[in-house]
VOPAGU-2260 file (C-alpha; in pm, 1 decimal, decimal comma):
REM VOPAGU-2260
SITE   aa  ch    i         X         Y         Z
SITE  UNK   A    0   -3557,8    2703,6   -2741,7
SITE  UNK   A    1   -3346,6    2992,1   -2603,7
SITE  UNK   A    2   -2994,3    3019,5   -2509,8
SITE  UNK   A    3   -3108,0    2982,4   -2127,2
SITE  UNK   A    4   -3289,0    2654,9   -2208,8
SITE  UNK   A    5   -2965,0    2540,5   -2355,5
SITE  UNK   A    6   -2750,7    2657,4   -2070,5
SITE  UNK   A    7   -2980,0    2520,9   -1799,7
SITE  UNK   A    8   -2950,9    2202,3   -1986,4
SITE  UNK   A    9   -2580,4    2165,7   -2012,5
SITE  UNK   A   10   -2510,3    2308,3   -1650,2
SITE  UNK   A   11   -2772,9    1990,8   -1565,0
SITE  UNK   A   12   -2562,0    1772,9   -1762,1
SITE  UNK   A   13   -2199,4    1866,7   -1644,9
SITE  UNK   A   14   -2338,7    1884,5   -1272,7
SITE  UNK   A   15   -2486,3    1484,9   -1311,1
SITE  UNK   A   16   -2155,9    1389,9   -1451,0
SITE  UNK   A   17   -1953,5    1566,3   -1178,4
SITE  UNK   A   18   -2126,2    1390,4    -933,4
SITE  UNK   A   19   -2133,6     996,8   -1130,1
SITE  UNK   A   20   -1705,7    1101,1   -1133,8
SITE  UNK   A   21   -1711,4    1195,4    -765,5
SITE  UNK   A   22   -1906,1     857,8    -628,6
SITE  UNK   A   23   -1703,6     679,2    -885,5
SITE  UNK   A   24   -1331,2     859,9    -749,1
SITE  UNK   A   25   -1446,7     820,1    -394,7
SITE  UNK   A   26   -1532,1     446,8    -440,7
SITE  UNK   A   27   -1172,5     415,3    -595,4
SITE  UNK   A   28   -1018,0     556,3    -326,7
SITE  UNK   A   29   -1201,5     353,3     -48,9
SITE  UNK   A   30   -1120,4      21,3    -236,8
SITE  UNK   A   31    -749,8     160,6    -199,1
SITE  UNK   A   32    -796,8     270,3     194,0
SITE  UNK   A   33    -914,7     -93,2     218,0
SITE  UNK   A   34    -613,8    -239,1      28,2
SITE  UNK   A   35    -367,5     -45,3     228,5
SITE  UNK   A   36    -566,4     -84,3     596,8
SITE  UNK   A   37    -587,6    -518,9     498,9
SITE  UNK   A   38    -205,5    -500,3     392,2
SITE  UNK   A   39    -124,9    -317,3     748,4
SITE  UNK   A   40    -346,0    -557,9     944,0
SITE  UNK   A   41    -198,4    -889,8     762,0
SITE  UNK   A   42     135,9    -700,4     827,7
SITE  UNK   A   43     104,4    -672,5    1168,8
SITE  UNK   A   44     -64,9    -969,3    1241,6
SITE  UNK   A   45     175,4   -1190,8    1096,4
SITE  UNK   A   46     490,6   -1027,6    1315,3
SITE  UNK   A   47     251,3   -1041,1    1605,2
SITE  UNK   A   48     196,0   -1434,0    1484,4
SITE  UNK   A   49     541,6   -1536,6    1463,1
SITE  UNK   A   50     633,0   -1374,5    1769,2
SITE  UNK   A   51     340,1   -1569,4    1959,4
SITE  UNK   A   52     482,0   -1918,4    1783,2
SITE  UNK   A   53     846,7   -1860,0    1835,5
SITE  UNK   A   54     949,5   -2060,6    2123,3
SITE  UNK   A   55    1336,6   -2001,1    2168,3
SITE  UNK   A   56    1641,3   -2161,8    2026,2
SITE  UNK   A   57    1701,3   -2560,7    2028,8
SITE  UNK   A   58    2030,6   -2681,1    2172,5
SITE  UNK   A   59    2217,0   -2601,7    1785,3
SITE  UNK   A   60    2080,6   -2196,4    1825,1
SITE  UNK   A   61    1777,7   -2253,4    1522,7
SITE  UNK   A   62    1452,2   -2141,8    1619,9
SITE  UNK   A   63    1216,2   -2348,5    1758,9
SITE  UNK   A   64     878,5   -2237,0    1572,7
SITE  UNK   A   65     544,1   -2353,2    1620,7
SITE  UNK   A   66     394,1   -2271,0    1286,5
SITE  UNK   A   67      14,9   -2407,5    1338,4
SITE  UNK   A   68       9,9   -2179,4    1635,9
SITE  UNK   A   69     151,4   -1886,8    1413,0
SITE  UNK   A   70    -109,5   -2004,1    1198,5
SITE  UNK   A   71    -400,9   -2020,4    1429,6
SITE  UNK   A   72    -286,1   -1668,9    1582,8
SITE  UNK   A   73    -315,5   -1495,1    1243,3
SITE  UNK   A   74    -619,2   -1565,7    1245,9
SITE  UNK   A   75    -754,3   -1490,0    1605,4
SITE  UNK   A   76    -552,3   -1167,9    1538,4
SITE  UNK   A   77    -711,9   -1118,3    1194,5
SITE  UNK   A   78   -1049,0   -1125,1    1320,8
SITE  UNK   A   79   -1022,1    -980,6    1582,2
SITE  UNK   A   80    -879,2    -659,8    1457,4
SITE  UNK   A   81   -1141,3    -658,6    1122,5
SITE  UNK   A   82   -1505,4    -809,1    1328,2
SITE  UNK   A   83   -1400,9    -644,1    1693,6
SITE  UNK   A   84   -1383,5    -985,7    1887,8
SITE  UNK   A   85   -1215,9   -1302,3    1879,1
SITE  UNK   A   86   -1471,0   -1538,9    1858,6
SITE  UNK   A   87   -1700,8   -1377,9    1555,7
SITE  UNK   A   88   -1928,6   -1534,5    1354,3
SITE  UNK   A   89   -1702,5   -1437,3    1086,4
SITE  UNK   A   90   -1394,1   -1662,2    1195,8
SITE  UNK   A   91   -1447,9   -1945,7     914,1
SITE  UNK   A   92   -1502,1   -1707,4     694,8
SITE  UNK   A   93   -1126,2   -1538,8     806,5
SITE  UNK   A   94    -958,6   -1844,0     768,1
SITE  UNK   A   95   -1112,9   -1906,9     445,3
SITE  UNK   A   96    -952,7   -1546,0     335,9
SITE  UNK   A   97    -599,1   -1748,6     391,4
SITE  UNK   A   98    -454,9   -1850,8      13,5
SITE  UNK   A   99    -112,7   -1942,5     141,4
SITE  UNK   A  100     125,2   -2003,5     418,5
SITE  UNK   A  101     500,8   -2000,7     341,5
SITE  UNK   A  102     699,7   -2118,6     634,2
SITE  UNK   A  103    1120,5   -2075,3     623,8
SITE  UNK   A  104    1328,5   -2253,5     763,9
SITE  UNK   A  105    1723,4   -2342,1     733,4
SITE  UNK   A  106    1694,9   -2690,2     565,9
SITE  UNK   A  107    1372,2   -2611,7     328,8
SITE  UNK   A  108    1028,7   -2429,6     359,7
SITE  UNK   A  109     714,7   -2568,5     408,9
SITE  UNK   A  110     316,6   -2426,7     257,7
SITE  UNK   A  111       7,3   -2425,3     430,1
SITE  UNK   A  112    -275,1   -2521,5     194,4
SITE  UNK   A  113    -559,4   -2681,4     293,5
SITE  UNK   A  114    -308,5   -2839,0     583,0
SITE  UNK   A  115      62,4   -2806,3     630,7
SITE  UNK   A  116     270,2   -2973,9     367,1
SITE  UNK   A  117     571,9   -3184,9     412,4
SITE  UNK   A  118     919,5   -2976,8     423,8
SITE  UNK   A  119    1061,4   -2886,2     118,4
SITE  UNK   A  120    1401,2   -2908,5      76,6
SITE  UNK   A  121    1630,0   -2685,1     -75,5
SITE  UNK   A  122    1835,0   -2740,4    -355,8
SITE  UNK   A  123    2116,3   -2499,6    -300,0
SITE  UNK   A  124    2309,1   -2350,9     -72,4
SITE  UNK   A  125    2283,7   -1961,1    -237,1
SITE  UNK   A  126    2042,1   -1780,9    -155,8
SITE  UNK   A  127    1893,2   -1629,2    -490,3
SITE  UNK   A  128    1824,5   -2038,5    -563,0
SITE  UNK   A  129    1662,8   -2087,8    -265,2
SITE  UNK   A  130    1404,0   -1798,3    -323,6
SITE  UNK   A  131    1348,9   -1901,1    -699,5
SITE  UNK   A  132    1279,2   -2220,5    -573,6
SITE  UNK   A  133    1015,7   -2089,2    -325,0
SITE  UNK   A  134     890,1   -1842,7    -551,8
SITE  UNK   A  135     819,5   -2133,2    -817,1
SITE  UNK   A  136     724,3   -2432,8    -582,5
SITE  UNK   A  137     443,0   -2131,1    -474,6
SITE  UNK   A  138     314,2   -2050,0    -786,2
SITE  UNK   A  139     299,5   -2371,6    -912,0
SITE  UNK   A  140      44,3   -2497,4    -625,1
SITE  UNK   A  141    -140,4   -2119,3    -660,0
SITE  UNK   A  142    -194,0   -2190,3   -1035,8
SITE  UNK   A  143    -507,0   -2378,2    -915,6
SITE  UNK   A  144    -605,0   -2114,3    -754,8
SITE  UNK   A  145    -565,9   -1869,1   -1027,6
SITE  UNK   A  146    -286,2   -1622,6    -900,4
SITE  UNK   A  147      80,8   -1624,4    -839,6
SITE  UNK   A  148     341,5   -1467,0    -689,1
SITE  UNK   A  149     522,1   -1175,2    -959,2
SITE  UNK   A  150     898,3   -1104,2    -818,3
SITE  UNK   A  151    1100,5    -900,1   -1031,8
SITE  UNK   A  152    1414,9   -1093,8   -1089,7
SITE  UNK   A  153    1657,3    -868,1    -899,9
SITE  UNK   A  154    1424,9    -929,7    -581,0
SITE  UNK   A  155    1565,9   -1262,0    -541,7
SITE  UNK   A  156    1901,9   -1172,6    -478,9
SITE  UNK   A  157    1845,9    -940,2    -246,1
SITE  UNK   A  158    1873,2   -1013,9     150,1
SITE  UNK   A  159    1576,1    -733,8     243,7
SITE  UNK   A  160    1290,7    -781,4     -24,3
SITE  UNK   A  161    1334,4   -1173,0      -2,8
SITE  UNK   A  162    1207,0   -1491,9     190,6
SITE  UNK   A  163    1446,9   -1484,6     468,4
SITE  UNK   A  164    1554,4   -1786,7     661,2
SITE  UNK   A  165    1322,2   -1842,4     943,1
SITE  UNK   A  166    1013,9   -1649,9     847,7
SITE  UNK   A  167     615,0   -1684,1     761,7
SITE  UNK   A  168     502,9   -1535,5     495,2
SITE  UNK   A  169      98,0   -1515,0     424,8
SITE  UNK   A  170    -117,3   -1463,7      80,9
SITE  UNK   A  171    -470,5   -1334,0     179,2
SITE  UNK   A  172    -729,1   -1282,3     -38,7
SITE  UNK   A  173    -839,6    -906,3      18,8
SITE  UNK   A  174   -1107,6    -945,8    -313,5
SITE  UNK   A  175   -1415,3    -724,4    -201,9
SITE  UNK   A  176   -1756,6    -796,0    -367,7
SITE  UNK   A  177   -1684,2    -471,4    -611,9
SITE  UNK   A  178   -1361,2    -685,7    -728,4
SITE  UNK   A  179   -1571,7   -1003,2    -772,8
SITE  UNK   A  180   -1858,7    -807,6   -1008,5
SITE  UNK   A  181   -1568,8    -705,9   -1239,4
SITE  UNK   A  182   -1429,4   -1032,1   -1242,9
SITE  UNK   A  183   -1084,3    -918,0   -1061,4
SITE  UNK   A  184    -895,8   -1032,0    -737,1
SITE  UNK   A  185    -687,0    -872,4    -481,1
SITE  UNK   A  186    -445,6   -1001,2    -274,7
SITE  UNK   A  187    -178,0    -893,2     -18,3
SITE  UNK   A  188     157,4   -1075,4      60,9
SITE  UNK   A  189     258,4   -1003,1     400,1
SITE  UNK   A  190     521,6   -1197,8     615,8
SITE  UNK   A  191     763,4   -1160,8     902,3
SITE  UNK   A  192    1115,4   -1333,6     992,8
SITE  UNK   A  193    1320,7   -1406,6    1295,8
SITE  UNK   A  194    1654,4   -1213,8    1222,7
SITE  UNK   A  195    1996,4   -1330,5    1488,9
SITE  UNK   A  196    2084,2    -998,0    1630,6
């Protein structure tokens, strides 16, 4: 065999490998264009939600929220922005994507799973207690379900990167068949609040 045989053969090699890396970077970075474009959508949809369920102030100034229409408008919205029309095939299979519903309100918070849940009430008046108390009451009834919610500690104390008072919060399960062959989920945590101006 001559040095040109041996060339040809490792120019083969490196130019089959270069392309297994390139199909295997360019599937990575779709899976993360999905991630990203689901966590915009569920963003979006979810402000657009609560804004279609709020229905004004009651006589005391709270918020009067209808949270099975914010519910049911997530996932018209959903749908309609992922399968191009609001009555698709695929609408089952949208709601299905829903883990979680966290509802906020001033007295306690309320989930959505598998129906809405009786309120919640809180058991302080401070607000870092009333997120831990979310944050667990939430991952105790997603245990079943095999994920949870990870918020590092100094989250909870914090009036920006918390559960607010009058907000909706969804978990959707974003797992795409690649994630389910490799045994993995993803999931993205969006949510939106009514803020007093």
């Amino acid at each position: 065999m001559k040095i040109t045989d041996l060339a040809i053969i490792f120019i083969l090699c490196f130019v089959i490998f270069q392309v297994i890396f390139e199909l295997k970077s360019e599937e990575l970075v779709k899976q993360e264009n999905s991630y990203v474009s689901m966590n915009n959508i569920c963003d979006n949809a979810i402000e657009d939600a609560l804004a279609k369920g709020y229905g004004g102030v009651d006589i005391n100034g709270k918020p009067l929220i209808d949270y099975e229409k914010v519910r049911e408008f997530f996932i018209k919205e959903v749908d309609y922005i992922v399968n191009g029309n609001t009555l698709s095939a695929r609408h089952e299979e949208m709601e299905n994507k829903i883990i979680m519903i966290i509802a906020t309100g001033e007295e306690g918070f309320r989930i959505y799973d598998d129906g809405w849940q009786p309120v919640v009430s809180y058991n302080s008046e401070k607000h870092e207690i009333k997120n831990e108390q979310i944050i667990s009451y939430v991952n105790s009834n997603l245990k079943k379900k095999g994920c949870y919610i990870d918020v590092p500690a100094s989250v909870t104390e914090s009036y920006t990167q918390s559960f607010s008072r009058y907000g909706v919060y969804v978990i959707w399960d974003n797992t795409s068949e690649r994630y389910k062959i490799n045994n993995g989920r993803s999931y993205v945590f969006s949510g939106a609040a009514i803020k007093k101006k």
